[in-house]
C-alpha positions in Angstrom: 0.0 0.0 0.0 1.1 3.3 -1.4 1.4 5.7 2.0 1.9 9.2 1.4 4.4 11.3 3.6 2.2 13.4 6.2 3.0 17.2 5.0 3.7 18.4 8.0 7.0 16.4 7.8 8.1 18.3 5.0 8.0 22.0 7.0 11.3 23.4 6.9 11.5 23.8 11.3 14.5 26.1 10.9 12.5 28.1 7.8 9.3 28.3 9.8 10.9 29.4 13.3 12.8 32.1 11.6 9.7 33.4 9.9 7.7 33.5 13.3 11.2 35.1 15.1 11.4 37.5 12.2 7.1 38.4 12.8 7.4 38.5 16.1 10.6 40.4 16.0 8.4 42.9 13.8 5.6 42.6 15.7 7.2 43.7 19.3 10.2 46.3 18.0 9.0 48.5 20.6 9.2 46.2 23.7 11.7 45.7 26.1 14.3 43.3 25.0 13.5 40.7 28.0 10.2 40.3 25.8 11.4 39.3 23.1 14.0 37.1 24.3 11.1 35.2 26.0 9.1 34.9 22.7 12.4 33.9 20.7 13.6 31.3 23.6 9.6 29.5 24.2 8.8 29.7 20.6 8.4 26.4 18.7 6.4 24.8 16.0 4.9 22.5 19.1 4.2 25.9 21.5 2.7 27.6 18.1 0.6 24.3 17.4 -0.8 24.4 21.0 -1.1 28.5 21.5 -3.1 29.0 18.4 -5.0 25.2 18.3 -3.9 25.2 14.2 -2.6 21.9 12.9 0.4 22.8 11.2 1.1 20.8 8.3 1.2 23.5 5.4 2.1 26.9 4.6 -0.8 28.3 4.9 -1.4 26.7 8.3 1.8 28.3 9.7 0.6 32.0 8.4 -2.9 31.4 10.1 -1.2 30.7 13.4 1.6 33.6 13.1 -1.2 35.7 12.4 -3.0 34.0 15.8 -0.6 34.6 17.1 -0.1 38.3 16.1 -3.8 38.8 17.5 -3.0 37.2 20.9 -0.3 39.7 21.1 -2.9 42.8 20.6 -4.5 41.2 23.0 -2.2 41.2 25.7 -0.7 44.4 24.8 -4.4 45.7 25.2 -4.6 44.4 28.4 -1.5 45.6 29.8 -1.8 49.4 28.4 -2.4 51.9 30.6 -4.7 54.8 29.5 -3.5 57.0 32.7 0.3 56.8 32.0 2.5 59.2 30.2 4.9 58.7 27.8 8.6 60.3 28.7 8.4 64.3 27.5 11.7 66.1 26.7 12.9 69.8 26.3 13.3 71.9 22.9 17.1 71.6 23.1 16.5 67.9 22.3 14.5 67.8 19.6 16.5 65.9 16.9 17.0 68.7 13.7 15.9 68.1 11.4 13.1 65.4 12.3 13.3 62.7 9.7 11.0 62.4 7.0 9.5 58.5 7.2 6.6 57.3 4.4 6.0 53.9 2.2 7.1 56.5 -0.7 10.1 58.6 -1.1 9.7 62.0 -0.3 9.5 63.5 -3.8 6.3 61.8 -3.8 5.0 64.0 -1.2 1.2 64.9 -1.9 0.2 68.6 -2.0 -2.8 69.8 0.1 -4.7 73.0 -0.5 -5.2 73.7 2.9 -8.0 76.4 2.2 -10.3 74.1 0.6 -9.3 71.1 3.2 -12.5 69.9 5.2 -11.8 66.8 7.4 -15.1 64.0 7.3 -15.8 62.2 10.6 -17.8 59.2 9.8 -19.1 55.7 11.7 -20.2 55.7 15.3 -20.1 60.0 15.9 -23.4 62.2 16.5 -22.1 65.0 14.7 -21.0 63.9 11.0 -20.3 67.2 9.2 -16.7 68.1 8.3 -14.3 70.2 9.7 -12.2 73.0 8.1 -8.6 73.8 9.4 -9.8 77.1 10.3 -12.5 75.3 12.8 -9.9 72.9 14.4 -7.1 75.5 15.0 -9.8 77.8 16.6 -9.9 74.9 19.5 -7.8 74.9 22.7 -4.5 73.9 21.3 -1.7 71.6 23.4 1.5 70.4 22.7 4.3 68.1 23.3 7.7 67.2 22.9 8.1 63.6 22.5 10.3 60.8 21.2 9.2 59.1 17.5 10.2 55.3 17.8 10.2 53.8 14.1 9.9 50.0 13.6 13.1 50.5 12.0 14.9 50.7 14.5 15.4 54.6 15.0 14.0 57.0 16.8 13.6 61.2 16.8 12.3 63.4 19.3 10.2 66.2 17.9 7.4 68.9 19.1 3.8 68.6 17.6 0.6 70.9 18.5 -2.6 70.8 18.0 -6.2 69.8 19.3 -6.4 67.0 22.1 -7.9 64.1 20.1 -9.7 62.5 22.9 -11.3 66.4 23.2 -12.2 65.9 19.1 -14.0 62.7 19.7 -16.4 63.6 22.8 -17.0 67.2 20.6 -18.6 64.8 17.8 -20.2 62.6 19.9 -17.8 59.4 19.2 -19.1 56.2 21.4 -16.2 55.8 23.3 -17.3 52.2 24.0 -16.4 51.3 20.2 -13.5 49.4 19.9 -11.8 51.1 17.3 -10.9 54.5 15.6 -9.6 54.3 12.0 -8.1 57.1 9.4 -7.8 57.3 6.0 -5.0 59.7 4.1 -5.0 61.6 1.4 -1.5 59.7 0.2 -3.8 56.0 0.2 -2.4 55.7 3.6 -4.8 54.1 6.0 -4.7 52.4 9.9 -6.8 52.1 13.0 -5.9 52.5 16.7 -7.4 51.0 19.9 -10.2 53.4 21.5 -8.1 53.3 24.6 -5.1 55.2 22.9 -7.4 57.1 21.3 -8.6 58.4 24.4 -5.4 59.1 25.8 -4.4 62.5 27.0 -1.0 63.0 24.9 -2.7 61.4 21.3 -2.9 64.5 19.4 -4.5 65.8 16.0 -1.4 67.6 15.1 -1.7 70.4 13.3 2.1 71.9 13.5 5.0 70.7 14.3 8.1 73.1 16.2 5.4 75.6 16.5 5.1 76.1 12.4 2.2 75.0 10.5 2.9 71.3 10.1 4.5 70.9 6.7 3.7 68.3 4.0 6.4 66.7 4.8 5.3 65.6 8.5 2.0 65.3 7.3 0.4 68.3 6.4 -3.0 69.2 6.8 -2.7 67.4 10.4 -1.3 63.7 11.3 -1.9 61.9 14.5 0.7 62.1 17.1 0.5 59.0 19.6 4.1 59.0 21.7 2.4 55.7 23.1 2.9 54.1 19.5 5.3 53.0 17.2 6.0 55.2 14.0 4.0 53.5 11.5 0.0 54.1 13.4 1.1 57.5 13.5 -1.0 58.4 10.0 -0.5 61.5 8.1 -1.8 63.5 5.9 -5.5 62.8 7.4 -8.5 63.2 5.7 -10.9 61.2 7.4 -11.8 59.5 10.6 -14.3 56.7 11.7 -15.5 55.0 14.2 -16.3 51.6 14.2 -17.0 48.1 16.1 -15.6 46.5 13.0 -12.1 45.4 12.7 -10.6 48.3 10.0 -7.1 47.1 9.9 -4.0 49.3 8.1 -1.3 49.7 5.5 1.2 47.7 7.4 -1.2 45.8 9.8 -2.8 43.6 6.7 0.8 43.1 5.9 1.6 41.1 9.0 2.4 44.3 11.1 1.5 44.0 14.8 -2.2 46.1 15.1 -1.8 47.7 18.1 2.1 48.8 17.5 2.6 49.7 21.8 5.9 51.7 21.7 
């Protein structure tokens, strides 16, 4: 009798643990290095088998438990955020000059905005849908902070943004702060969503300059949204929409394999 070798014996371990170190590694640049030396250390094709309950005997068996995996970590990163704590602030003497410019493009790409005809929609689960000019959101109370940009690079800047208080912006329209997420779409195609949770916190900012200068196109100019309590890439730019939702709205990077909530 003709038996056929189970497929699961023909998974490359070495190919398949270096693919979850290199997620995981992607997923978690931000934390502190004790985490991942506990993921890399405990991680095996047995320990992903029994964390994510997936039989893995293909390819595409492996990427839906990496990807369980990934979820678990939102999860626990979720639970182990703290709304109330503030993210290190520094003075103007540090601010790194210039800032570096970061996209998915290079920056002769950069898109032009007429700011004067700008109006930012605010869409999903809000009371009070109509759009905003520039004008209209530079008229609110304005704050600012000087705080360190950590890329999942592996670099980091510290720079000074202003603008309106985000978690001010959603009670204003009426968000349901009991939705789970808030996503934004850009002007450049750009597009991500952040827990409500950081949303809410009191140092996520609609930026609307940056060094005390309108914010230039090249930082994300009409406003982009500051979060110190996140890595680089949920920091979108270039905003020209916001929603909020109970329905998973994922990202640019995040439906790439990028970690969704991104912690710093």
């Amino acid at each position: 009798m003709n038996i056929k070798t189970p497929l699961r014996l023909s998974i490359d371990r070495d190919a398949v643990l270096k693919e979850a170190v290199d997620r995981i590694g992607h997923a978690n640049a931000g934390m502190r290095a004790s985490k991942r030396n506990f993921l890399r250390q405990s991680l095996t094709l047995g320990g992903l088998s029994m964390l994510t309950g997936c039989t893995l005997v293909d390819q595409d068996s492996v990427e839906s438990a990496l990807t369980r995996i990934s979820r678990f970590n939102d999860e626990v990163q979720g639970w182990l955020f703290d709304p109330n704590r503030l993210a290190p602030t520094y003075p103007d003497s540090m601010i790194t000059r210039p800032f570096p410019f970061n996209a998915f493009y290079g920056e002769e790409e950069i898109r032009e905005i007429d700011g004067g005809s700008f109006r930012l929609e605010v869409a999903g689960l809000v009371s009070d849908k109509r759009r905003w000019s520039l004008a209209e959101l530079r008229a609110m109370p304005q704050i600012d902070q000087v705080t360190r940009h950590i890329c999942v690079e592996g670099w980091s800047a510290i720079g000074k943004w202003g603008g309106v208080s985000f978690g001010r912006f959603l009670r204003l329209v009426g968000a349901d702060l009991t939705a789970k997420y808030v996503g934004f779409k850009c002007s450049d195609d750009y597009f991500t969503s952040i827990d409500m949770a950081t949303a809410l916190h009191p140092q996520t900012t609609l930026a609307l300059t940056y060094d005390g200068q309108p914010l230039p196109p090249k930082y994300g100019f009409p406003m982009k949204l500051r979060m110190p309590t996140k890595l680089g890439y949920k920091n979108p730019k270039h905003i020209q929409a916001i929603f909020v939702t109970n329905t998973y709205p994922g990202g640019y990077w995040e439906d790439q394999g990028y970690n969704w909530f991104g912690g710093s």
